[in-house]
Gaussian input, Z-matrix of N, CA and C with variables (Angstrom, degrees):
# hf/3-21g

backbone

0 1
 N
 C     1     B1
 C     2     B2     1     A1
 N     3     B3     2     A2     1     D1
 C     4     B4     3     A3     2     D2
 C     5     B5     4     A4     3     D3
 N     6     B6     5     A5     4     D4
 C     7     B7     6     A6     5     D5
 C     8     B8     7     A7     6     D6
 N     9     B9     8     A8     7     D7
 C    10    B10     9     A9     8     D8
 C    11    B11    10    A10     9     D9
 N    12    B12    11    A11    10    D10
 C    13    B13    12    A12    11    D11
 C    14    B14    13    A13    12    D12
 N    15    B15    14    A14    13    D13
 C    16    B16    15    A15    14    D14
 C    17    B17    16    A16    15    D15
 N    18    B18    17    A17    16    D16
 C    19    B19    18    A18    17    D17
 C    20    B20    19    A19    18    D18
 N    21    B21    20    A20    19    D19
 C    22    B22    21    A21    20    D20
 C    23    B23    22    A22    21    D21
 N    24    B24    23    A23    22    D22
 C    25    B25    24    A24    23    D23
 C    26    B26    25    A25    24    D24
 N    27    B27    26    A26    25    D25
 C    28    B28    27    A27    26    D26
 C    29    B29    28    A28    27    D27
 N    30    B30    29    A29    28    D28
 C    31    B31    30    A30    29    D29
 C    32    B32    31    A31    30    D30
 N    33    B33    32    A32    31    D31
 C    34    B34    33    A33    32    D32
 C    35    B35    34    A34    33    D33
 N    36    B36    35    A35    34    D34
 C    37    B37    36    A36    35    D35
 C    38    B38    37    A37    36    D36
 N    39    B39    38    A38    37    D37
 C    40    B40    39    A39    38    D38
 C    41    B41    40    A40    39    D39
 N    42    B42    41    A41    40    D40
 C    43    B43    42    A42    41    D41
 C    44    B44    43    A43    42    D42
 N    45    B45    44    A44    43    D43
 C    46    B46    45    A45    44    D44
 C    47    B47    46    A46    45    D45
 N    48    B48    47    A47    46    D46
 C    49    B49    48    A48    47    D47
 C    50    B50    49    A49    48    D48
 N    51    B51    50    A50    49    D49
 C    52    B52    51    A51    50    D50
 C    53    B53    52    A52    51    D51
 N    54    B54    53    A53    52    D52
 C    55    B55    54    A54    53    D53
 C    56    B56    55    A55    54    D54
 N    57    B57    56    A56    55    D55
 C    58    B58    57    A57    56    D56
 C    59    B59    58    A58    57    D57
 N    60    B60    59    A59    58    D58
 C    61    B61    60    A60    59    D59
 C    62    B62    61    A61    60    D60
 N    63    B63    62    A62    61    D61
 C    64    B64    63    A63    62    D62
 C    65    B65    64    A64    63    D63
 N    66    B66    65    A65    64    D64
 C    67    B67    66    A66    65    D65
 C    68    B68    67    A67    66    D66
 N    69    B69    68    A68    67    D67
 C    70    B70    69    A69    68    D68
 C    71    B71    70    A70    69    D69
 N    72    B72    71    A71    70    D70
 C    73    B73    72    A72    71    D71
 C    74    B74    73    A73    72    D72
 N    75    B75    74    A74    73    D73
 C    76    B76    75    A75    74    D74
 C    77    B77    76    A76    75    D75
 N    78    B78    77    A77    76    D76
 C    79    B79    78    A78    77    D77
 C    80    B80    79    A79    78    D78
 N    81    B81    80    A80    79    D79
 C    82    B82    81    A81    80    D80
 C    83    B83    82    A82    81    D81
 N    84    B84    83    A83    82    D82
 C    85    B85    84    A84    83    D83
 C    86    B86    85    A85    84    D84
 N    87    B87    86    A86    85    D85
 C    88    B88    87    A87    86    D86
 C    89    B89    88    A88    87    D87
 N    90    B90    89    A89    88    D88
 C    91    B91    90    A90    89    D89
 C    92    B92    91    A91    90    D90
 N    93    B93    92    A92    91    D91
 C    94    B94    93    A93    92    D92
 C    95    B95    94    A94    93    D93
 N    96    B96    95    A95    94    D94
 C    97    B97    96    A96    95    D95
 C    98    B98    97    A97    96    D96
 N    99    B99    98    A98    97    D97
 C   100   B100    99    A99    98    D98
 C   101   B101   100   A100    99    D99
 N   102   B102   101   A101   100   D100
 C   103   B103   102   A102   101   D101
 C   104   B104   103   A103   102   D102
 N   105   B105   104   A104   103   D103
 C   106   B106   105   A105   104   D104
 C   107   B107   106   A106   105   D105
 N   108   B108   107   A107   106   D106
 C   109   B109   108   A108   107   D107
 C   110   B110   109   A109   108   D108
 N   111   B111   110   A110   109   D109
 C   112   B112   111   A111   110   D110
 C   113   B113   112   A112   111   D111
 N   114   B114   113   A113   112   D112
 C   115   B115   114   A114   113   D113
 C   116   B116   115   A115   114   D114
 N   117   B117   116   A116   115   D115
 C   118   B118   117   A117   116   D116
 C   119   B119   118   A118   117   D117
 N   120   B120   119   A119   118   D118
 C   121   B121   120   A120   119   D119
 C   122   B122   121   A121   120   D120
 N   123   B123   122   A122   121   D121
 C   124   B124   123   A123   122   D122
 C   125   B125   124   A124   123   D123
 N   126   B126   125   A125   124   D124
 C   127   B127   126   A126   125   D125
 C   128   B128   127   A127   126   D126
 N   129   B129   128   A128   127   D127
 C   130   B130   129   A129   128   D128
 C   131   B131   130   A130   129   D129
 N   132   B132   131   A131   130   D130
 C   133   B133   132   A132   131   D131
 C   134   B134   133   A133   132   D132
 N   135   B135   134   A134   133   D133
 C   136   B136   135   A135   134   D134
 C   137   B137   136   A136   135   D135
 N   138   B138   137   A137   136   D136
 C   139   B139   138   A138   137   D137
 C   140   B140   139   A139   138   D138
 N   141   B141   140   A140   139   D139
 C   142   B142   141   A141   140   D140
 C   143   B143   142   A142   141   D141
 N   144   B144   143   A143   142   D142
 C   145   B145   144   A144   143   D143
 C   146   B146   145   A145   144   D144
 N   147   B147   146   A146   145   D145
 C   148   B148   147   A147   146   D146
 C   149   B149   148   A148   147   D147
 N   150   B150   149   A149   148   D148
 C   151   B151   150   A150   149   D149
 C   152   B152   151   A151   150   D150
 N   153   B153   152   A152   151   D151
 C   154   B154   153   A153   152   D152
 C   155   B155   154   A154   153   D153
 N   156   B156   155   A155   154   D154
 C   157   B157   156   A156   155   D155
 C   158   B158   157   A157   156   D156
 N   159   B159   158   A158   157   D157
 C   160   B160   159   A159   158   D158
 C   161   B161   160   A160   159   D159
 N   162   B162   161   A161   160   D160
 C   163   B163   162   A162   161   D161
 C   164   B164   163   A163   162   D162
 N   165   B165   164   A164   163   D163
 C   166   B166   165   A165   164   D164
 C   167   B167   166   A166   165   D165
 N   168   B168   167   A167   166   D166
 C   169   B169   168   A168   167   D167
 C   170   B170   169   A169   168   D168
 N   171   B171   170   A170   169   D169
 C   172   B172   171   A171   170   D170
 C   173   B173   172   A172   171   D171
 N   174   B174   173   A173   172   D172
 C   175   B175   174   A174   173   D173
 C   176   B176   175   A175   174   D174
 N   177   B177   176   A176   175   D175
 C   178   B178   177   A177   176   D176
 C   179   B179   178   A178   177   D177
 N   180   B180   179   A179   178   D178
 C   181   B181   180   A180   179   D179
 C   182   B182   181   A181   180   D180
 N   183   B183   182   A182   181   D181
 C   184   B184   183   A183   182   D182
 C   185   B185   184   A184   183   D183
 N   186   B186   185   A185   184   D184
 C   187   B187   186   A186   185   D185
 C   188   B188   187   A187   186   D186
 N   189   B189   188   A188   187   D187
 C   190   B190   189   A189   188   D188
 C   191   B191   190   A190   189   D189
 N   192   B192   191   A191   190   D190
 C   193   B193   192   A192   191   D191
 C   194   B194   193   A193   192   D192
 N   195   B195   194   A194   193   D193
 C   196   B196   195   A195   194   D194
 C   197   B197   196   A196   195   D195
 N   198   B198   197   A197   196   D196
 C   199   B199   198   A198   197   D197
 C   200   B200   199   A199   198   D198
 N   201   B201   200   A200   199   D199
 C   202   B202   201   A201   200   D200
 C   203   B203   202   A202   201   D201
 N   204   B204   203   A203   202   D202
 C   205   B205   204   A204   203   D203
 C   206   B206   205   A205   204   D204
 N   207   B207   206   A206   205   D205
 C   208   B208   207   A207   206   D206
 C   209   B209   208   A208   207   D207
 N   210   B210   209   A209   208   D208
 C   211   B211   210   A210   209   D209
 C   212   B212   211   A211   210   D210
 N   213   B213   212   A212   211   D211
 C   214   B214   213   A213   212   D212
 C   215   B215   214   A214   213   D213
 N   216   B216   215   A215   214   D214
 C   217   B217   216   A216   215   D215
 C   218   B218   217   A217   216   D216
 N   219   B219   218   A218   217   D217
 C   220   B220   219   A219   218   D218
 C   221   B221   220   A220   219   D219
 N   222   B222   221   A221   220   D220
 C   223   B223   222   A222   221   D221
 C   224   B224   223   A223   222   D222
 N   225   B225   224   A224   223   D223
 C   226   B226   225   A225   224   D224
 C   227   B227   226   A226   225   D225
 N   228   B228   227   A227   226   D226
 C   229   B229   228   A228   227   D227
 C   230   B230   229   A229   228   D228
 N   231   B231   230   A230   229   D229
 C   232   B232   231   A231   230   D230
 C   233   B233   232   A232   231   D231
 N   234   B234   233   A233   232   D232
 C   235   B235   234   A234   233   D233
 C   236   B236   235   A235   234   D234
 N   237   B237   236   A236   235   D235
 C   238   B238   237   A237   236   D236
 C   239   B239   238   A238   237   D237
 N   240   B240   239   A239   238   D238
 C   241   B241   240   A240   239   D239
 C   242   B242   241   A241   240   D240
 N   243   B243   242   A242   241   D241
 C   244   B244   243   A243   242   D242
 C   245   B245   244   A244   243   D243
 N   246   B246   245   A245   244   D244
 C   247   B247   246   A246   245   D245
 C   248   B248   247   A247   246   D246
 N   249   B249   248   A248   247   D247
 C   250   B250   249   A249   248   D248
 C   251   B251   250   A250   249   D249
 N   252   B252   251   A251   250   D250
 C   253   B253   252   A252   251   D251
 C   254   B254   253   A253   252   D252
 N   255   B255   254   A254   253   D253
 C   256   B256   255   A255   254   D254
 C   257   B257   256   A256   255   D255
 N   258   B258   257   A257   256   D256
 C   259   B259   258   A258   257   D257
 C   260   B260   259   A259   258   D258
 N   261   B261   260   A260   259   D259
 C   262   B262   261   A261   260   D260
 C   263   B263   262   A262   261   D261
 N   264   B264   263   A263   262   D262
 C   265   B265   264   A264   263   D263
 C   266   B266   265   A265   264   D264

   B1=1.4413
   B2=1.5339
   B3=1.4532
   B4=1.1456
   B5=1.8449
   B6=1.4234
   B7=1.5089
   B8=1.9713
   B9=1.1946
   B10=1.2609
   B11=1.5760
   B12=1.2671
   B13=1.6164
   B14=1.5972
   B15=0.7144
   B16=1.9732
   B17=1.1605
   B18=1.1812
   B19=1.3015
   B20=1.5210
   B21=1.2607
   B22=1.5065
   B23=1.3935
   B24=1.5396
   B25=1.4380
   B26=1.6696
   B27=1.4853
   B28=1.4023
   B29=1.8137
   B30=1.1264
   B31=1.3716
   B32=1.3746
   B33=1.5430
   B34=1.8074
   B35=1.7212
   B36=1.5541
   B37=1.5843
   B38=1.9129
   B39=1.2084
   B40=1.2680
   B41=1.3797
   B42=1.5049
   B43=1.0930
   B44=1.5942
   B45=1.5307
   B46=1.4558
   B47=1.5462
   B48=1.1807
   B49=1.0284
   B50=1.4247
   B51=1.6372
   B52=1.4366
   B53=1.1977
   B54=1.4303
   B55=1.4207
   B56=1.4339
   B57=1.3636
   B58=1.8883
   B59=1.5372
   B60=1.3123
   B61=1.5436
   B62=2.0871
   B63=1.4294
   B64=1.5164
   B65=1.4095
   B66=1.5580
   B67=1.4303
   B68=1.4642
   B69=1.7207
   B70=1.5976
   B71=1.1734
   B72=1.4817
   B73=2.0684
   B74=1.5388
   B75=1.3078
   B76=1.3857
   B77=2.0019
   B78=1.1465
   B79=1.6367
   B80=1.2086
   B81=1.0327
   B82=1.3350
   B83=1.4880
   B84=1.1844
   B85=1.8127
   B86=1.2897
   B87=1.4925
   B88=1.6834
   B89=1.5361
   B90=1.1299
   B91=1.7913
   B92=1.7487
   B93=1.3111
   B94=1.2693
   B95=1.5152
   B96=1.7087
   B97=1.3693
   B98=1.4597
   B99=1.2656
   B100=1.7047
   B101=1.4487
   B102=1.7054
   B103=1.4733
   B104=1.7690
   B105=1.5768
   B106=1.1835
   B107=1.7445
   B108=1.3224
   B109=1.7347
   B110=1.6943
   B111=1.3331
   B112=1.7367
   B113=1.5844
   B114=1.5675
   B115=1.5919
   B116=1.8142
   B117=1.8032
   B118=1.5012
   B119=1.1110
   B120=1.3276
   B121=1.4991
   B122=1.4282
   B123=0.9403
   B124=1.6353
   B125=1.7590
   B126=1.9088
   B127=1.5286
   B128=1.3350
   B129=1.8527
   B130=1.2350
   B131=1.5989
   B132=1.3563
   B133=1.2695
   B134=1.4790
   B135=1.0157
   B136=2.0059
   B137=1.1659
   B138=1.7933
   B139=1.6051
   B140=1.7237
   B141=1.1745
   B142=1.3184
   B143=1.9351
   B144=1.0721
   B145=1.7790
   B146=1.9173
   B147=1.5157
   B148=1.3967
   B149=1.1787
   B150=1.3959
   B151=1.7923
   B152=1.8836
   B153=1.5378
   B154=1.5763
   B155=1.6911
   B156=0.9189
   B157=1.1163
   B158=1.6366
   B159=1.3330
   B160=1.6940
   B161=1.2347
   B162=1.4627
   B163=1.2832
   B164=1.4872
   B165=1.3141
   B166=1.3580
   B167=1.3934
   B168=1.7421
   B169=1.6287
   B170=1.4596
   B171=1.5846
   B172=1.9561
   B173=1.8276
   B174=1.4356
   B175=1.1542
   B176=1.3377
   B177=1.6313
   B178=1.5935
   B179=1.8268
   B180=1.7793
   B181=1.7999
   B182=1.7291
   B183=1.5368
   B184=2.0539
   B185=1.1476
   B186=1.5735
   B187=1.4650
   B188=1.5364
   B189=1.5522
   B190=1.2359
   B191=1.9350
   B192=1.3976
   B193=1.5301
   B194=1.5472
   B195=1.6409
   B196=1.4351
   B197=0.9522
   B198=1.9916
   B199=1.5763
   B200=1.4443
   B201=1.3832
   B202=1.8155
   B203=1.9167
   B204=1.3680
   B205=1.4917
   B206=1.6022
   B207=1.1271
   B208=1.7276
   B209=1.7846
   B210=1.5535
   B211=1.3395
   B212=1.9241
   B213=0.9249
   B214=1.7368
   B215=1.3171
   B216=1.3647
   B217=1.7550
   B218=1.4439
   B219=1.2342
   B220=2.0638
   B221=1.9941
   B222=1.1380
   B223=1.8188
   B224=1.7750
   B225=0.9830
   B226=0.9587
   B227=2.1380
   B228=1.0991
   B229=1.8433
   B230=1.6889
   B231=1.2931
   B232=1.7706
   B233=1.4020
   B234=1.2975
   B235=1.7361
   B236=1.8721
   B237=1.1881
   B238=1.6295
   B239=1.7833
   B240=1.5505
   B241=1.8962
   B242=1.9696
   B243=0.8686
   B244=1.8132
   B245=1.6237
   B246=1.1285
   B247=1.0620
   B248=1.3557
   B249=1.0313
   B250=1.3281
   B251=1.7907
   B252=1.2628
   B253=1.2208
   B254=1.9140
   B255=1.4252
   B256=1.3822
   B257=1.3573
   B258=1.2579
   B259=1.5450
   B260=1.9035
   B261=1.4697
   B262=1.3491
   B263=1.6672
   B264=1.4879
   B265=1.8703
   B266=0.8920
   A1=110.40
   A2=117.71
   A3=122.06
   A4=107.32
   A5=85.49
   A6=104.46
   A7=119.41
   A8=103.37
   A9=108.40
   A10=109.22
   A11=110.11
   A12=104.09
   A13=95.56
   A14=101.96
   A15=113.82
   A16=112.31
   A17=112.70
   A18=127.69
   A19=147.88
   A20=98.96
   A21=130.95
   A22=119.10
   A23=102.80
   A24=114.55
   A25=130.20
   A26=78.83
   A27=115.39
   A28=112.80
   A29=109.45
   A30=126.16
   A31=123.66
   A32=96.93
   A33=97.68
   A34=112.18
   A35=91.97
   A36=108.50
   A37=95.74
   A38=135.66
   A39=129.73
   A40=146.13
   A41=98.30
   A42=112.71
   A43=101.98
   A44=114.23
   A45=110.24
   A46=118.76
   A47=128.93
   A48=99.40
   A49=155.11
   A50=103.21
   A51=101.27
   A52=112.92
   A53=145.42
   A54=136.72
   A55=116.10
   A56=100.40
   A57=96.69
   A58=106.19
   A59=128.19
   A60=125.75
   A61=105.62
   A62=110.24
   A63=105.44
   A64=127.98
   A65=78.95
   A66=120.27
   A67=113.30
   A68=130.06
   A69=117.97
   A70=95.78
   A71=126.14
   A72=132.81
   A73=86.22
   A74=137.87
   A75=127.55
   A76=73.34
   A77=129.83
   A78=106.62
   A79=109.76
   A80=171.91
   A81=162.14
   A82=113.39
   A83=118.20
   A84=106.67
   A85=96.80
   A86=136.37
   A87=120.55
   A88=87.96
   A89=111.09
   A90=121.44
   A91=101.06
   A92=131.39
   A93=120.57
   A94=142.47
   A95=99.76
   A96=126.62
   A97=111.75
   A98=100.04
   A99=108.80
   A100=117.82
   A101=97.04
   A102=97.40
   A103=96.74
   A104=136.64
   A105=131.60
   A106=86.24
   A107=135.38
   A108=150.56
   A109=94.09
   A110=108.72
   A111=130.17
   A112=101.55
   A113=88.78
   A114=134.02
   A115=105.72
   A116=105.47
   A117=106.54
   A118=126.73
   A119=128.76
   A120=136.52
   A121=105.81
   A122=125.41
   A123=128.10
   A124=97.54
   A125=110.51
   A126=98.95
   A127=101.38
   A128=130.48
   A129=128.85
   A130=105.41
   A131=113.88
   A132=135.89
   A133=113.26
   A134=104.35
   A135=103.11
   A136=128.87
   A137=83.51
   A138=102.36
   A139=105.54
   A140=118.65
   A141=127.61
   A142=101.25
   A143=121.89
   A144=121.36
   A145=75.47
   A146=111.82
   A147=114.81
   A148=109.23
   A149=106.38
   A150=119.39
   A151=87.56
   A152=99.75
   A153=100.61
   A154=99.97
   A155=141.20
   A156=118.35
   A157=130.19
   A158=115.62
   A159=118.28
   A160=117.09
   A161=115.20
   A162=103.38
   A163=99.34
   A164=118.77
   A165=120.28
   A166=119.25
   A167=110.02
   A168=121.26
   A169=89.82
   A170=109.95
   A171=115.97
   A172=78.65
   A173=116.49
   A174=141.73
   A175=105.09
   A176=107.32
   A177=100.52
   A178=112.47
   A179=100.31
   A180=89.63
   A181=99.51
   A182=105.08
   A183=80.60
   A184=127.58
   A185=103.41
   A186=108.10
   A187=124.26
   A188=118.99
   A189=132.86
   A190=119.02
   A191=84.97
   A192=75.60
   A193=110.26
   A194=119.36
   A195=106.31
   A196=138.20
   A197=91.20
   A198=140.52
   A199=97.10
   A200=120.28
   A201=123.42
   A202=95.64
   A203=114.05
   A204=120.63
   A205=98.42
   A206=91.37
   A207=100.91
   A208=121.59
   A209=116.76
   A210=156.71
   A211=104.93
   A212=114.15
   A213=137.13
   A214=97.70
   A215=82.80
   A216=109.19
   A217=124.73
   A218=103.52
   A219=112.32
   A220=99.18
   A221=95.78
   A222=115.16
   A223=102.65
   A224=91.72
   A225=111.75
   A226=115.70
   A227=124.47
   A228=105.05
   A229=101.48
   A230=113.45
   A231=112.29
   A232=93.64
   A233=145.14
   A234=137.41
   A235=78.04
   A236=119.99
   A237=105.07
   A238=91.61
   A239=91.04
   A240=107.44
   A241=106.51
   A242=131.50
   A243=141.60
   A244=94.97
   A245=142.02
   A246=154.03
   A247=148.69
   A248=142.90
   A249=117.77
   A250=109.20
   A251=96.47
   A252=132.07
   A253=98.51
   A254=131.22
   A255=138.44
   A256=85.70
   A257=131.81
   A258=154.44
   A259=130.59
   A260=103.88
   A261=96.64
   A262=91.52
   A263=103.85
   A264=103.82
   A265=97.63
   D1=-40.36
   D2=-168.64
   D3=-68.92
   D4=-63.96
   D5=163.83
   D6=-21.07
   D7=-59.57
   D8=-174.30
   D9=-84.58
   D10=5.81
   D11=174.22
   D12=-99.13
   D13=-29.52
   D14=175.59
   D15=-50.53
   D16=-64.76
   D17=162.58
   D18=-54.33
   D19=-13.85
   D20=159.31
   D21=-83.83
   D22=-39.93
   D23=163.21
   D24=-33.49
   D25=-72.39
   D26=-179.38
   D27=-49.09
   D28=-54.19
   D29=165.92
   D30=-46.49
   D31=-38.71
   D32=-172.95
   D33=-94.62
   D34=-21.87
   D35=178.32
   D36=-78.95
   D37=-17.14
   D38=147.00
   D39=-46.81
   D40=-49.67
   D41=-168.67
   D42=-76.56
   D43=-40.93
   D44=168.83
   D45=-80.66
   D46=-2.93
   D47=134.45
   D48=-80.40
   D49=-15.63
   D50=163.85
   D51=-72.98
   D52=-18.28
   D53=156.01
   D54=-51.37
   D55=-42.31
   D56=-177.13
   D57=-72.67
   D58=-46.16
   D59=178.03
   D60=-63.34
   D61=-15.53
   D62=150.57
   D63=-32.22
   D64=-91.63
   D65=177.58
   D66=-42.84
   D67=-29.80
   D68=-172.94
   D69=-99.53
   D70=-19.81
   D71=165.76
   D72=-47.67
   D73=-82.78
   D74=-118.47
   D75=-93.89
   D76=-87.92
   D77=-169.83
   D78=-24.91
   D79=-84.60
   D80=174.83
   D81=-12.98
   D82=-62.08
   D83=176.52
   D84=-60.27
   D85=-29.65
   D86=-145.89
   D87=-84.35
   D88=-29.01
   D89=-170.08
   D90=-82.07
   D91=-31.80
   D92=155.77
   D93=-54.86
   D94=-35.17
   D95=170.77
   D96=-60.75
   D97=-44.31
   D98=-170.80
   D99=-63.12
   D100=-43.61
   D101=-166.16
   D102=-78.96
   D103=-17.71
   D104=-148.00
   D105=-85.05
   D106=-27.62
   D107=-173.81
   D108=-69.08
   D109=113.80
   D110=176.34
   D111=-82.90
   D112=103.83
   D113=160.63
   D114=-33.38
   D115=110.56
   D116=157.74
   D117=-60.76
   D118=148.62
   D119=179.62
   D120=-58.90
   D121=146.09
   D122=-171.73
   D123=-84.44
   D124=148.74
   D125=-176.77
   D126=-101.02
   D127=45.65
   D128=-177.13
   D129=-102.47
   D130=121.71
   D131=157.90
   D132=-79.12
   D133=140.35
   D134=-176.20
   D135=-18.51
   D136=72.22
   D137=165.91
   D138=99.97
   D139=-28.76
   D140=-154.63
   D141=-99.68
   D142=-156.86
   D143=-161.85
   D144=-158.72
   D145=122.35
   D146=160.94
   D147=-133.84
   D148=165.89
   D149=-166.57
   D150=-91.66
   D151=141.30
   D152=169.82
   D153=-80.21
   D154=-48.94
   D155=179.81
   D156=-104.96
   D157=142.48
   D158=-169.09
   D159=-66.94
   D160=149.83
   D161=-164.17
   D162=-116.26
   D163=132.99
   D164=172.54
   D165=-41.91
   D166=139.77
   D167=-159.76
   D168=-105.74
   D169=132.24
   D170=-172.98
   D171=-72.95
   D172=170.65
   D173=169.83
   D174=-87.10
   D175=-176.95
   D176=178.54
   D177=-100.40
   D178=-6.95
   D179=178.78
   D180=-75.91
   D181=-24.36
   D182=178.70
   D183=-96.35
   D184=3.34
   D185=153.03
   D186=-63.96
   D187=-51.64
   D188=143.78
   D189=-14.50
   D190=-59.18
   D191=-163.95
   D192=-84.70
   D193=-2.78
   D194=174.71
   D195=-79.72
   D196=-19.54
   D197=-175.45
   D198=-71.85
   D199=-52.54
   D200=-171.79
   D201=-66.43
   D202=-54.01
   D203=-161.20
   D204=-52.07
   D205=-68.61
   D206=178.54
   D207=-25.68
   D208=-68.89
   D209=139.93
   D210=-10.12
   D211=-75.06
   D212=-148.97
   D213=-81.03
   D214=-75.04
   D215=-153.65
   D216=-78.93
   D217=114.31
   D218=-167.08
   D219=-65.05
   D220=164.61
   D221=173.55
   D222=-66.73
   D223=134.73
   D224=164.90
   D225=-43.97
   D226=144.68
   D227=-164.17
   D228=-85.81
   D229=-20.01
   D230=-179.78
   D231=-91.57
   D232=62.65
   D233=-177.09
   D234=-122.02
   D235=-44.17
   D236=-158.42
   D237=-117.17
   D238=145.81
   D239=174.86
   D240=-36.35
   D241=168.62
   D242=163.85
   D243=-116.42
   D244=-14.65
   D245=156.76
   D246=-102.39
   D247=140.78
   D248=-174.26
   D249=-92.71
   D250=156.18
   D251=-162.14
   D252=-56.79
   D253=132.63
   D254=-178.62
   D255=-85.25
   D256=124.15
   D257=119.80
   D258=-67.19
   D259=105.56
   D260=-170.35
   D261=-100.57
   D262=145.45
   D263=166.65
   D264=-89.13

């Protein structure tokens, strides 16, 4: 009795392992593929991460005016529901 549970064991502890020796075959090519793909230059300047290209600087009248909009100027009256919102459970 014992015997044949052993042996059942053994069998099932097989079969996953040929799934696991699968599974480290195919990560292994995917990990070959990867490294064989030529590595971009990193965009770190001393030490730091920079944008290759500059980004346009707002002026100070549209700073002004986001500063006034913001400040002044009420929402628009269709910005929030007139109703409340349908909730299905």
């Amino acid at each position: 009795m014992a015997l044949q549970a052993i042996s059942q064991l053994v069998r099932a502890m097989g079969m996953h392992l040929k799934r696991l020796v699968g599974v480290f075959a195919f990560m292994a090519s995917l990990t070959a593929q990867a490294t064989e793909t030529p590595a971009q230059p990193s965009l770190q300047q001393d030490g730091r991460y920079r944008n290759q290209a500059q980004l346009p600087r707002d002026g100070v009248l549209k700073k002004l005016r986001i500063g006034f909009k913001f400040l002044f100027l009420s929402k628009p009256a269709d910005t929030r529901p007139t109703l409340p919102i349908p909730v299905h459970p």
